[in-house]
N, C-alpha and C positions, 0 to 999 in steps of 0.2 A: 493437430496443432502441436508444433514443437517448439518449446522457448532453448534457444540456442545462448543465449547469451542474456544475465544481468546486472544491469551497473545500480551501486547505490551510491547518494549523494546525502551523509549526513548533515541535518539540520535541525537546531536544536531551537523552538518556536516555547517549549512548556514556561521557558520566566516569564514570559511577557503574555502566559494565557492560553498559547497556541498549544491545538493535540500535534503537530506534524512535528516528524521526529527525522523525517528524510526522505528526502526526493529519489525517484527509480525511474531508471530505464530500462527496455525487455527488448531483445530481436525473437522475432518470430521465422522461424524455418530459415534463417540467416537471410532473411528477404524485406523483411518489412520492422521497422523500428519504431515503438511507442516512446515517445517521452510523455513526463509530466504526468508520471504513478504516484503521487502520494503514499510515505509510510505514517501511520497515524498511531497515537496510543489514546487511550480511556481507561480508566478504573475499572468501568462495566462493560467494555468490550476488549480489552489488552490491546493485541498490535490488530490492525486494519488495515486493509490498501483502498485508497482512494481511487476512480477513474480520472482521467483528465477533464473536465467541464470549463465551461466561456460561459459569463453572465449575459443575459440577453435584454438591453434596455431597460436595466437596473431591475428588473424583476424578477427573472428567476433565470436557473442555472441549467444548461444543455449539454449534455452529456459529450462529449465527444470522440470518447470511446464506448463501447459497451457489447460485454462478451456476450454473447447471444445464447448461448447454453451454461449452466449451471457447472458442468466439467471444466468449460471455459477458464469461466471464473475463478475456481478453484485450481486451476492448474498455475493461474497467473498471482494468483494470492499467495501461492505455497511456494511460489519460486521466490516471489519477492522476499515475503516475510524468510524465507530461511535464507536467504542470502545477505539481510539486514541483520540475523542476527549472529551470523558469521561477521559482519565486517565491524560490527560494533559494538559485539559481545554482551548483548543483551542477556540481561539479564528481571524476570518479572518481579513488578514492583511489590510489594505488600501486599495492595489492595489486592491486583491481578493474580500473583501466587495463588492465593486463597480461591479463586475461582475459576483454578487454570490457566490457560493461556488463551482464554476469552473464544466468544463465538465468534468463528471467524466470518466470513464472506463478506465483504462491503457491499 
């Protein structure tokens, strides 16, 4: 799997409560296009990627992507997050400083 291409879309949720910090998109092998990556932040986890999920008859949530290997994962987490923190120049908070740059893998 080769991610060819990533868009970030910053958004800023923390005043009002929210962890998402910005929306991403990824092409895959220049063929196939994910939207609706969630960028997320935590104290106890710093930056995260969200998969895309649909709630399903108000009870719970189904995935609607999901990288099926662990390299996967990680290949799509590492593109996101570094390309989030290229576009918006992140920088780790206090909390997160202190404890790295969090454990990553959503």
């Amino acid at each position: 799997m080769n991610i060819t291409a990533v868009r970030i879309f910053p958004f800023e949720s923390r005043d009002s409560g929210g962890r998402t910090v910005a929306y991403a998109e990824i092409e895959i092998d220049g063929g196939l296009l994910v939207r609706g990556l969630r960028v997320m932040e935590t104290a106890s986890r710093g930056l995260f990627v969200g998969f895309p999920a649909q709630r399903v008859r108000r009870e719970r949530l189904v995935e609607l992507v999901v990288p099926i290997t662990r390299e996967a994962r990680k290949a799509v987490r590492d593109a996101v997050i570094t390309e989030y923190k290229r576009v918006a120049g992140w920088q780790a908070a206090p909390a997160c400083a202190a404890e790295g740059e969090g454990a990553g893998g959503a």
